[in-house]
C-alpha positions as a printed Julia matrix, in Angstrom:
368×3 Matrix{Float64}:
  22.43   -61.89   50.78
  20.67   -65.15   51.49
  19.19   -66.92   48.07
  18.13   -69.84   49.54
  15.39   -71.28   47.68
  13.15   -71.44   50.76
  13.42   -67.9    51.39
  10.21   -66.24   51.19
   9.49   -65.23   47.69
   8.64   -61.58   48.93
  11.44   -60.76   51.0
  14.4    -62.1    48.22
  12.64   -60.2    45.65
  13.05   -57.07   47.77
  16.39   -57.91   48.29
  17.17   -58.32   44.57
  15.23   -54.92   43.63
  17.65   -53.09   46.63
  20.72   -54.6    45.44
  20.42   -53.85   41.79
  18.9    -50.65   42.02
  21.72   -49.46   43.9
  24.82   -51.5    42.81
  27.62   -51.41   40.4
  27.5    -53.02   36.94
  30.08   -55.53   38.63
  27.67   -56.58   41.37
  24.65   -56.84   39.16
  26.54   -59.72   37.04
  27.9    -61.1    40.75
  24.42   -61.03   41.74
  23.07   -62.75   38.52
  26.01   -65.58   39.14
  25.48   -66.72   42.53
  21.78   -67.12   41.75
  22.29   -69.09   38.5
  24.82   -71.09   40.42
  22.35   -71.97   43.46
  20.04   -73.02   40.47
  22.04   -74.93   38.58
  23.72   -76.55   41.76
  20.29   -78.01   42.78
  18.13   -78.05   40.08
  17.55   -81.65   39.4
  15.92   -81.71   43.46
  13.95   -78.47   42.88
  10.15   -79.03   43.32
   8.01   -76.49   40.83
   7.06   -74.37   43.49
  10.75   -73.56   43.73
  11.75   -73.2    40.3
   8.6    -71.04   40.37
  10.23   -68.99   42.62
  13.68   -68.74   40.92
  11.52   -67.6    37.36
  10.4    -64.61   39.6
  14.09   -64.13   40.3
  15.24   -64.18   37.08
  12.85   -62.38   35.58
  13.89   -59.78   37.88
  17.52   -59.97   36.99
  16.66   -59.53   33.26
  15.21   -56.0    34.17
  17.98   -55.05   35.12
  21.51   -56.84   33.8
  22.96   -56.07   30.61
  22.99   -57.8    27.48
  26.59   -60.03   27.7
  24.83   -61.19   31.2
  22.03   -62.1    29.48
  24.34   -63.89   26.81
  25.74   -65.69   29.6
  22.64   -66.7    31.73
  21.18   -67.88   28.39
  24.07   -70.54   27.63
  23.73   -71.41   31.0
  20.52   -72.0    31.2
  19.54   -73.22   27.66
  20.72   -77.39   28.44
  19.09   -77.58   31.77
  15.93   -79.96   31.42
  13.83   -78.02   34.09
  15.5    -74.37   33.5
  12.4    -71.78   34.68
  10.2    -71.68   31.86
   9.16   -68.18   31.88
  12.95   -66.82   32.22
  13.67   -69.34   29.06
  10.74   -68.17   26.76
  11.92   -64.43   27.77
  15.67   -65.15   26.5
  14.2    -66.95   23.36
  11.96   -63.99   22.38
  15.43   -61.38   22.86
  15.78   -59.39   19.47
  19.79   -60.24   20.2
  20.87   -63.64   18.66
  23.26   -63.71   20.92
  20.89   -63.99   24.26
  17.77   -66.04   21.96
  20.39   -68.31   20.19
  21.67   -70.66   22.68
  18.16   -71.35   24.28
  16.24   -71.52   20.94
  19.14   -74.19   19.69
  19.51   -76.12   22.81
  16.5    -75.88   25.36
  13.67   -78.18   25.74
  11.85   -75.88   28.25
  10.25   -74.48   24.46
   7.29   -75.91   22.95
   6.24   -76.27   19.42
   3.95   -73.02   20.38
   6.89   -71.11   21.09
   9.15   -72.01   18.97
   6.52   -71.18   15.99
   5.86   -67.89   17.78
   9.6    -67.15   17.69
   9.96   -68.06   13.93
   6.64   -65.56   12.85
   8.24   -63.09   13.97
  11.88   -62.78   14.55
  15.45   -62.64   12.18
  16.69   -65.21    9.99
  19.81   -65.62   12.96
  16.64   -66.82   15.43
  15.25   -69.03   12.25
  18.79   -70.42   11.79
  18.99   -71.48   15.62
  15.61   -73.15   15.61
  17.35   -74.65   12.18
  19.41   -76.18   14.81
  17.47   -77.75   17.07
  18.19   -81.97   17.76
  14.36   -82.54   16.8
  12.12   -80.49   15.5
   8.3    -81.18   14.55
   6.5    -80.52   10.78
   4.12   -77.47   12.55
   7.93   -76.05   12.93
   9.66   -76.68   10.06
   6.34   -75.63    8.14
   7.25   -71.95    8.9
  10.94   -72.15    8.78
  10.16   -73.11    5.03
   8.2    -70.45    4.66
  10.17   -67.87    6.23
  13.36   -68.81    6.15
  15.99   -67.71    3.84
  18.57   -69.84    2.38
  20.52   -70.83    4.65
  17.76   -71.93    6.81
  16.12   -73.88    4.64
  19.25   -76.01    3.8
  20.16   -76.36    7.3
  16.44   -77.52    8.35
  16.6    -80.15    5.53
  19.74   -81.41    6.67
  18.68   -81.69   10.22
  18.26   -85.59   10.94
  15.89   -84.96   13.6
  13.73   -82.52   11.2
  10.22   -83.65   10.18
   8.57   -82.34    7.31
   4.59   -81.97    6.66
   3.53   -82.48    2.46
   3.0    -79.0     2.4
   6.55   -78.46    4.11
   8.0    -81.12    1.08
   5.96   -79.16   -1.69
   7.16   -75.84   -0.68
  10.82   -77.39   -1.04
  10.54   -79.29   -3.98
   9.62   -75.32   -5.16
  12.25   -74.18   -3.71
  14.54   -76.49   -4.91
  13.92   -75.81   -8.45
  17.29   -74.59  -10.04
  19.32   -75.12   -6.24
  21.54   -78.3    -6.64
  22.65   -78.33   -3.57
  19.0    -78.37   -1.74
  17.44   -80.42   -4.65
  20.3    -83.56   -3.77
  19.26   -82.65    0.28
  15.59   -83.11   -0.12
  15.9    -85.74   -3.25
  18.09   -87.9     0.03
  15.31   -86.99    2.32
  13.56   -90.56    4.07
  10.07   -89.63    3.78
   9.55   -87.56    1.04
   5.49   -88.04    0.23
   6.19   -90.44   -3.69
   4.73   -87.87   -6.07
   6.61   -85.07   -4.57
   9.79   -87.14   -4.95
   9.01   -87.54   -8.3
   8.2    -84.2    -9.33
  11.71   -83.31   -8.07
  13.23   -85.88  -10.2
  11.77   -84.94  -12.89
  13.13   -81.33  -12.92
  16.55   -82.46  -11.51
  19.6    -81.47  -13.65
  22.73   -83.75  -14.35
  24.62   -82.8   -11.64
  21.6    -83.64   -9.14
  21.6    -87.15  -10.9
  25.0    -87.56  -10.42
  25.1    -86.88   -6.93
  22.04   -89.04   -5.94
  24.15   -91.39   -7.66
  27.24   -90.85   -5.45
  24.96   -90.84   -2.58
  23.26   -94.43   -3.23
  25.57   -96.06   -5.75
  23.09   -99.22   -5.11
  20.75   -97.51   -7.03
  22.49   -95.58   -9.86
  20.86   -97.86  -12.58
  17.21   -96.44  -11.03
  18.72   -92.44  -11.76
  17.81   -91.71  -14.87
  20.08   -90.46  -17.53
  17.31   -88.21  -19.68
  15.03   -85.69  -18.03
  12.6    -87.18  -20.27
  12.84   -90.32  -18.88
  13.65   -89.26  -15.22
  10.01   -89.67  -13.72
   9.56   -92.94  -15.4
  12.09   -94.6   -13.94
  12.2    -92.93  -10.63
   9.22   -95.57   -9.97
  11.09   -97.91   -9.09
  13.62   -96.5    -6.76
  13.02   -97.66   -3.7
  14.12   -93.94   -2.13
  10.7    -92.99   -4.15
   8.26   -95.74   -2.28
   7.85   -94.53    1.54
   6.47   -96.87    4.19
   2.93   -94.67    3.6
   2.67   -94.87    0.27
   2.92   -98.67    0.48
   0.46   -99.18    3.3
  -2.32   -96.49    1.06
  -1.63   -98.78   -1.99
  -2.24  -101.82   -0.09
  -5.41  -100.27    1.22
  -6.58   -99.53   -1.49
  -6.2   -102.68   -3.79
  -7.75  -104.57   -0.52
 -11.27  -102.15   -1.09
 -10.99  -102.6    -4.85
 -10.46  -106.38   -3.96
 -13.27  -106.69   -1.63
 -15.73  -105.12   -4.52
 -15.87  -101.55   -1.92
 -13.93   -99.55   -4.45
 -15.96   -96.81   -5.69
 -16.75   -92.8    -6.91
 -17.75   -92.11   -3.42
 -14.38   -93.65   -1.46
 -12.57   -91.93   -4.15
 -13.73   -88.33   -3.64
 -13.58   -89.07   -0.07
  -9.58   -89.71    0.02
  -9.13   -86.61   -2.23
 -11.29   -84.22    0.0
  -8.91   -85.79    2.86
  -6.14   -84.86    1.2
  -5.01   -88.25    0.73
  -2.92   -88.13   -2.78
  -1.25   -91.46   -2.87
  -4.91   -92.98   -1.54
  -6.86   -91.27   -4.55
  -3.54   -91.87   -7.34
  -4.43   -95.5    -6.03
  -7.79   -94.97   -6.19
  -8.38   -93.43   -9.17
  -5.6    -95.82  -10.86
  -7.84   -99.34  -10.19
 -11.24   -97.66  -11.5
  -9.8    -96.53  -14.39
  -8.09   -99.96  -15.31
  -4.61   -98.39  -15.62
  -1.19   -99.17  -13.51
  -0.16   -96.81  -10.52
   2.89   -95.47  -12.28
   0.63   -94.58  -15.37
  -1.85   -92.59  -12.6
   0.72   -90.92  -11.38
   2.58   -89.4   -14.19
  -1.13   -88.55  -15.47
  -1.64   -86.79  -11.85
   1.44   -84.8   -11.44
   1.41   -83.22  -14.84
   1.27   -79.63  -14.79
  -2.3    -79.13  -15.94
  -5.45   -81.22  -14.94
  -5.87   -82.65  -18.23
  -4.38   -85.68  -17.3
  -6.73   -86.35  -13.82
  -9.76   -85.28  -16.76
  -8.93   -88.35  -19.02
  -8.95   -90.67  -15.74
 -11.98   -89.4   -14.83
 -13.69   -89.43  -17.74
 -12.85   -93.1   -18.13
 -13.66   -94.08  -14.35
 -17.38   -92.38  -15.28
 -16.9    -90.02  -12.43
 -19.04   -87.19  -11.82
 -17.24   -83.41  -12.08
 -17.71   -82.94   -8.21
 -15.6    -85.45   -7.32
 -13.12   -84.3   -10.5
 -12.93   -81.04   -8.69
 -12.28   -82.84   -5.68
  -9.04   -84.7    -7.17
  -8.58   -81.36   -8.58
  -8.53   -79.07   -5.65
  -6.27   -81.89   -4.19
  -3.24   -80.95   -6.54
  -3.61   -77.5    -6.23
  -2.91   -78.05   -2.28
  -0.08   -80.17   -2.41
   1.74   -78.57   -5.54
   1.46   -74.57   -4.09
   1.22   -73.18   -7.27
  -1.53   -71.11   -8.84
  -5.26   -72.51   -8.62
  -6.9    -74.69  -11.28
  -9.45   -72.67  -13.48
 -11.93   -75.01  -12.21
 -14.87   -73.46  -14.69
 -12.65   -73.75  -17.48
 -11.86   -77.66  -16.58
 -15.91   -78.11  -16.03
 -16.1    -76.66  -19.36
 -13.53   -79.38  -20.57
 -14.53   -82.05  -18.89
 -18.37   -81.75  -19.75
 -17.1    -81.72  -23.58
 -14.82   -84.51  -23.35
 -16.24   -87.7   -24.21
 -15.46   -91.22  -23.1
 -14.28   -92.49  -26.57
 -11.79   -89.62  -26.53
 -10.47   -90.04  -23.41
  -9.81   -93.87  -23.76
  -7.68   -93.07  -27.25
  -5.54   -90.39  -25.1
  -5.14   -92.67  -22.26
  -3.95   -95.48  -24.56
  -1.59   -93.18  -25.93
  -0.14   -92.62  -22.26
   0.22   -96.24  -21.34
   2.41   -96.15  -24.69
   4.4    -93.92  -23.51
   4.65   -95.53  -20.03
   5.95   -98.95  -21.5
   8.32   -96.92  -24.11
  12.45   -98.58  -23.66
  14.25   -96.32  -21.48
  16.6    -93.84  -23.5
């Protein structure tokens, strides 16, 4: 049996279909070898049109072998940089872990397409394998988060080469509520968005404390002791300030600088989605620090984004705006945005200056 890669396409199909529709188990896996060694053997010189031709080859083996060759094709397979693409999307979509493991783990034949594909709509084993993977992009991780068990989610989030979207963050920091173990993993994370990290903080237990401690004993002072005080001084860790949040706070005290700070760039960065932007934002009109913004923004209710508003004179569009904002990144249930119109059209400026002078109180409060 000649498997030469310049055979004619036709003619060594033909030959595969006659030797595995008549041979033994044992020649069907002898079969299967000698053509994944005279891939493997030359696959770094292979020009497309011949790996082209060994996907039609393998695709025809998979008809036909059984499931431990499949196993074994797949592990052979999944490291190999220009492994036929169709062959390795067929072994990734296998119901058995076993054949889609080693190929969802290792291969980078599989796009972000795939891979997302694969994690819609197979078990938590092929979830746990993508889990695995040496990088894997936020559009990925997005629905391992949302699919994924336990297990998956803790191995994602301590995968060094995992990126994480804000919506992938806030649907851990949810997650996390109660877990120890996953609310020290994501707490450690590099580029956990700043008002995420500080909601987490501020619902961390003792234990979580202590181990962040243990974990950056240069910054134990910056853990706080009381939950009461624990998104207060979480300000100032530097684990809370990420690169982005620093260049958006720059940005915007160069607008407010340059006299270009206003209602409408405001309810522009919140339609964008841009939460550290519009805490910024929303912090300079209203004549208050960033840290005072931002424990009035990640309150539970809205009242707190109503008092800044009201203060900054902005109009209830762009409140709803800011509003609609935290009801994206924080995945819980939506604002009653008629009931904070209601609210908001009642509250009056006086009002909302007394509250927010109470709040800068508390802000400046001695630690406990």
């Amino acid at each position: 049996m000649s498997l030469k890669p310049e055979t004619a396409p036709e003619s060594l199909l033909d030959e595969l279909q006659t030797t595995l529709a008549h041979g033994t188990v044992a020649r069907r896996v002898e079969t299967l070898r000698r053509v994944t060694d005279l891939f493997i053997n030359g696959s770094v010189n292979y020009s497309n049109e011949q790996i082209v031709l060994f996907d039609d080859v393998f695709q025809c083996l998979l008809e036909h072998i059984e499931n431990s060759a499949k196993a074994l094709l797949a592990n052979r397979l999944a490291p190999i940089d220009t492994a036929p693409p169709q062959t390795i999307r067929t072994l990734a979509f296998d119901d058995l872990i076993e054949v889609a493991g080693p190929v969802l783990t290792l291969s980078p034949r599989l796009d972000d397409d795939t891979l997302i594909e694969t994690a819609r709509s197979k078990s938590q084993a092929h979830l746990l394998a993508i889990s695995n993977r040496k990088t894997l992009s936020g559009a990925v991780t997005d629905v391992l988060v949302l699919r994924g068990n336990d297990e998956v989610i803790q191995s994602a989030v301590n995968n060094p080469g995992a990126e994480f979207t804000e919506r992938g963050f806030t649907r851990l920091v949810g997650r996390a509520e109660g877990d120890d173990n996953l609310s020290t993993c994501v707490g450690l994370r590099p580029n956990i968005p700043r008002h995420l990290y500080l909601k987490l903080v501020a619902k961390a237990s003792d234990a979580v404390r202590q181990r962040l401690e243990a974990a950056n004993p240069q910054q134990a002072k910056e853990i706080p002791i009381a939950v009461k005080e624990a998104t207060r001084r979480a300000r100032s860790a530097p684990a809370a300030v990420t690169p982005d949040t620093t260049i958006a706070h720059a940005l915007v005290k160069s607008l407010y600088q340059d006299g270009r700070l206003d209602e409408f760039q405001l309810a522009a960065f919140a339609e964008a989605g841009k939460f550290d932007e519009t805490n910024a934002s929303l912090a300079a009109l209203a004549n208050v620090s960033v840290s005072v913004a931002e424990n009035m923004m990640i309150e539970t209710r809205a009242e707190g984004v109503m008092i800044l508003a009201k203060v900054s004179g902005l109009s209830w569009s762009t409140v709803r705006s800011i509003i609609n904002l935290r009801d994206d990144i924080s995945g819980g249930e939506p604002t009653d945005l008629q009931a904070c119109k209601d609210t908001y059209e009642r509250l009056r400026p006086s009002t909302a200056q007394q509250v927010l002078r109470f709040h800068r109180m508390q802000q400046s409060a001695p630690a406990a």
